[in-house]
Structures are given as C-alpha cells and as structure tokens.
C-alpha positions in Angstrom: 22.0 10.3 -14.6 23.4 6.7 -14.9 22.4 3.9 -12.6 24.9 0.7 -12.6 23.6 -2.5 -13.4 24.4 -5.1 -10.8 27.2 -7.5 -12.2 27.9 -5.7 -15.7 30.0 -2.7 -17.1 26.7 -1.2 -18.7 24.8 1.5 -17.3 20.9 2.7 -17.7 20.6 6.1 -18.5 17.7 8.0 -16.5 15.5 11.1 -15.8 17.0 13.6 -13.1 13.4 14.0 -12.6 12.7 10.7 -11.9 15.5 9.8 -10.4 17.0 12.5 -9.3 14.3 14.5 -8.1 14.4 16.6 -4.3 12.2 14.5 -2.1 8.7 15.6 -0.6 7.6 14.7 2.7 4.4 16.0 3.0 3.6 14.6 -0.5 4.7 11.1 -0.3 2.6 10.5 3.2 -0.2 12.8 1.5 -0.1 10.2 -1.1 1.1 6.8 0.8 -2.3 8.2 2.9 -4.6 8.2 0.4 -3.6 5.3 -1.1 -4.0 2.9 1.8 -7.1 4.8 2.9 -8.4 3.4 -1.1 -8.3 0.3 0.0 -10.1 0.4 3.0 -13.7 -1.1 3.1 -15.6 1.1 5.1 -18.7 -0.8 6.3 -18.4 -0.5 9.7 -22.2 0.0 10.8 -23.8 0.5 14.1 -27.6 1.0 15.7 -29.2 4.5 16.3 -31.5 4.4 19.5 -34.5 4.2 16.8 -32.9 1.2 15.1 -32.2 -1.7 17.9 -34.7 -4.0 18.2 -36.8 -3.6 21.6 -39.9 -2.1 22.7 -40.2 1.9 23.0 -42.6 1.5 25.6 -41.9 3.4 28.9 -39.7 0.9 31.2 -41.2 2.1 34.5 -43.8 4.9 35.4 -43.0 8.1 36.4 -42.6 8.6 39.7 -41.7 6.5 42.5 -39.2 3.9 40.6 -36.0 6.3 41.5 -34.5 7.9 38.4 -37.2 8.5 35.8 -36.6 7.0 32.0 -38.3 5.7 29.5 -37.3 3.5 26.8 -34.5 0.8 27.3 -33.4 1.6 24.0 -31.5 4.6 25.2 -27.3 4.4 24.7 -27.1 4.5 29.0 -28.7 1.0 28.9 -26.7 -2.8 27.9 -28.5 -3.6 24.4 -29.6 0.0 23.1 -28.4 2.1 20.5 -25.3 4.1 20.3 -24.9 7.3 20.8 -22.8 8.7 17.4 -23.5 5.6 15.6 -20.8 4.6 12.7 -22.2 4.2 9.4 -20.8 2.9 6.6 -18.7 5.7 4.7 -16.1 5.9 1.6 -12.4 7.1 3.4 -11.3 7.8 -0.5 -8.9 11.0 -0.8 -8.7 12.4 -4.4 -5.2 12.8 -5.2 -4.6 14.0 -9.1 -2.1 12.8 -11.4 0.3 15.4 -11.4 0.7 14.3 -7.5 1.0 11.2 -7.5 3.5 10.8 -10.3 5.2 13.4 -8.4 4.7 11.3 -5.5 6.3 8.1 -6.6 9.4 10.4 -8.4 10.4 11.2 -4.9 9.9 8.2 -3.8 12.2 6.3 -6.4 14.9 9.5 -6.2 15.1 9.0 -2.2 15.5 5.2 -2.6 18.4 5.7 -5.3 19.9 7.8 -3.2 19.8 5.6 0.0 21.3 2.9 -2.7 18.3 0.9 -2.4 18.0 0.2 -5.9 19.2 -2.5 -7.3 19.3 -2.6 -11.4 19.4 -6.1 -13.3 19.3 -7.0 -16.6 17.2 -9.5 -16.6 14.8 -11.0 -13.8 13.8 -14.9 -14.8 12.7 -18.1 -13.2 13.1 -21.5 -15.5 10.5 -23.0 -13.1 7.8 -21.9 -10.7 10.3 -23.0 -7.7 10.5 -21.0 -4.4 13.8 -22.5 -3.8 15.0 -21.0 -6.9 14.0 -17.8 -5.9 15.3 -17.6 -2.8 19.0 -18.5 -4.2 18.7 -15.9 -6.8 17.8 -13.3 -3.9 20.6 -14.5 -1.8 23.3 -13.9 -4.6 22.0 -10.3 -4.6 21.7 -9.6 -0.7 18.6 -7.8 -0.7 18.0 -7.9 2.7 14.6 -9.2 3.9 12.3 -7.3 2.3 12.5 -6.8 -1.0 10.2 -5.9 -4.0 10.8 -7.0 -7.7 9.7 -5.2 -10.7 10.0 -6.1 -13.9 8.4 -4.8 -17.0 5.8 -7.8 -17.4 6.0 -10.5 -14.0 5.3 -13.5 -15.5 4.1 -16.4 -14.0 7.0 -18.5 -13.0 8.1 -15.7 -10.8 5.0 -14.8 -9.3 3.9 -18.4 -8.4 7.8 -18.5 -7.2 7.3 -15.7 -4.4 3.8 -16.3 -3.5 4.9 -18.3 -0.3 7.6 -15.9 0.6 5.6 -13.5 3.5 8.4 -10.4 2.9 9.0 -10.7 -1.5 6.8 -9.1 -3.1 6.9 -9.2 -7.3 5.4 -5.8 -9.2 4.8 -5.3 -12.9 5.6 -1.9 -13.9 2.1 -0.8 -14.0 0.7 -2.5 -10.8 3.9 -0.6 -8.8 2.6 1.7 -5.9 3.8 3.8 -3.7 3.2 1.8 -0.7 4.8 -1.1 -2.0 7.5 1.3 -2.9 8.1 2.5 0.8 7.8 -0.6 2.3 10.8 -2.4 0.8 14.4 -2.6 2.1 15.6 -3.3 -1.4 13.7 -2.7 -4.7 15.1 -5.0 -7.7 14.9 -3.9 -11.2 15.5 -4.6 -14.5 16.9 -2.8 -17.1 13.5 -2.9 -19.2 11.7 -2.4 -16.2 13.7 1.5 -15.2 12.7 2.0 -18.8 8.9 1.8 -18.8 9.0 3.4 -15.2 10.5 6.7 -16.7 8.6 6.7 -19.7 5.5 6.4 -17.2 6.7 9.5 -14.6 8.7 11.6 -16.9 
C-alpha cells in the first residue's frame, strides 16, 4: 500500500496490516475502555456506619418515643454512614499486547480509509510561536482537531501547541489510541509512518 505525501510526487510505502487492516469494533472500544479507565484515580472513599464519627449510644429508649432506633449513625439519619460505602479501588483492565497493537492497526487502517491521514515530510517550527503554528495548520486544512505525530516532537513544536485547546502534538511512542480516535485529522510525517509500522507490524 502507498500513502501520498501532502504537496510532493513521493509516496510512503506501508503495511496492509497496518494500514490496511479490517477494522474491529469491539476491539477498539475494548481497548479505547481500558485505556481511559488507566488513567482514572480511583480514590473515591466513603463512611461505613462503624466509621462516622458520633456516639453509638442508643438515641432514645425503647418504647414510648414512636419508632424504636438506636444509633444515629445509621444510613436513614443526616450525618451517618452509607449504606454500600465506595472505597477506593483500581478500574485498570488488562489488555495484552497482541490487542492493543491490534487495536491501534484498526484504528490507523479506519482513519486512512476515511482520508484522515495526512502524510508530510517534514513537521518543523523555527521558533516556539503559536502563530506559526496555526498558519502552518491552516495551509493544510485539518479541520479543528487535529493531532500531530512526528518521530521525535521536539520542543519548538510542543511549546508551539500548548495553548491551542484542540492540537495536540504525539511522538511516535507516546501515540494512543484515544488520542487516535479523538482527532478530525491526524498529521504525519514521513519518518514518523515509518517507526509506527516498524512498532505494529
């Protein structure tokens, strides 16, 4: 399979499989899943009947006060526990390596196929300008979400898209499969397709 590079006569040659591979539904969100649900903190925490602070003592007596109860601690009462209190919990999903490279093949073959891949050969800022950046983007209509990946982001370019909410800039090894699905346009380089098939192939 070739892939044009935008605004030359030279092509990349890729990986059907990488490329060009049938996409999986299940897999991607199995995967896209797991993947946010890493990052997740988990340390929500609530207070079991026996943990609030407050007296265990018997509110009332017995008999005579209406409905009979005992502690205010109870999860009927404003300031006791809770009933199925939330601890704090790990929501990480174990997804092998055969899935996930699976996983962001399909992902990358979909996009190409929606021409939402954009190949360059080259990806550079002079200077860590913003206003720079956002002329370079404009020449390639993008739309307004896009994600660049290049084989090594340097700094210039980072520092150049930090203020823009929507660009996001990617290294070849710090690409995801979130930040994969979530951009209209993904902009390449040439080197860049490269190390990406080397990685999935």
């Amino acid at each position: 399979m070739e892939l044009a590079i935008n605004n030359s006569k030279n092509t990349v040659s890729v990986s059907d499989a990488v490329f060009g591979r049938e996409f999986s539904e299940d897999l991607v969100h199995q995967v896209v899943v797991a993947y946010r649900n890493a990052g997740r903190a988990g340390t929500k925490a609530q207070k079991t009947r026996s943990e609030v602070n407050g007296t265990t003592k018997k509110s009332k007596k017995q008999k005579g006060g209406g409905a009979r109860h005992g502690a205010l601690t109870a999860p009927i009462f404003v300031g006791g526990g809770v009933t199925f209190a939330a601890k704090p919990r790990s929501f990480a999903q174990k997804v092998n390596r055969k899935m996930y490279r699976a996983a962001m093949a399909a992902i990358l073959s979909e996009l190409n196929r929606q021409g939402r891949i954009l190949v360059v050969e080259s990806f550079d800022i002079d200077a860590p300008k913003t206003k720079g950046l956002i002329a370079k983007l404009k020449g390639l209509e993008v739309g307004r979400r896009p994600l660049i990946v290049t084989e090594e982001a340097s700094e210039s370019l980072y520092l150049s898209a930090r203020n823009l909410p929507y660009v996001e800039v990617r290294d070849v090894q710090g690409l995801d499969p979130v930040a994969l699905v979530g951009a209209d346009t993904v902009v390449m380089t040439s080197d860049a397709v490269k190390k990406i098939e080397e990685w999935l192939a």
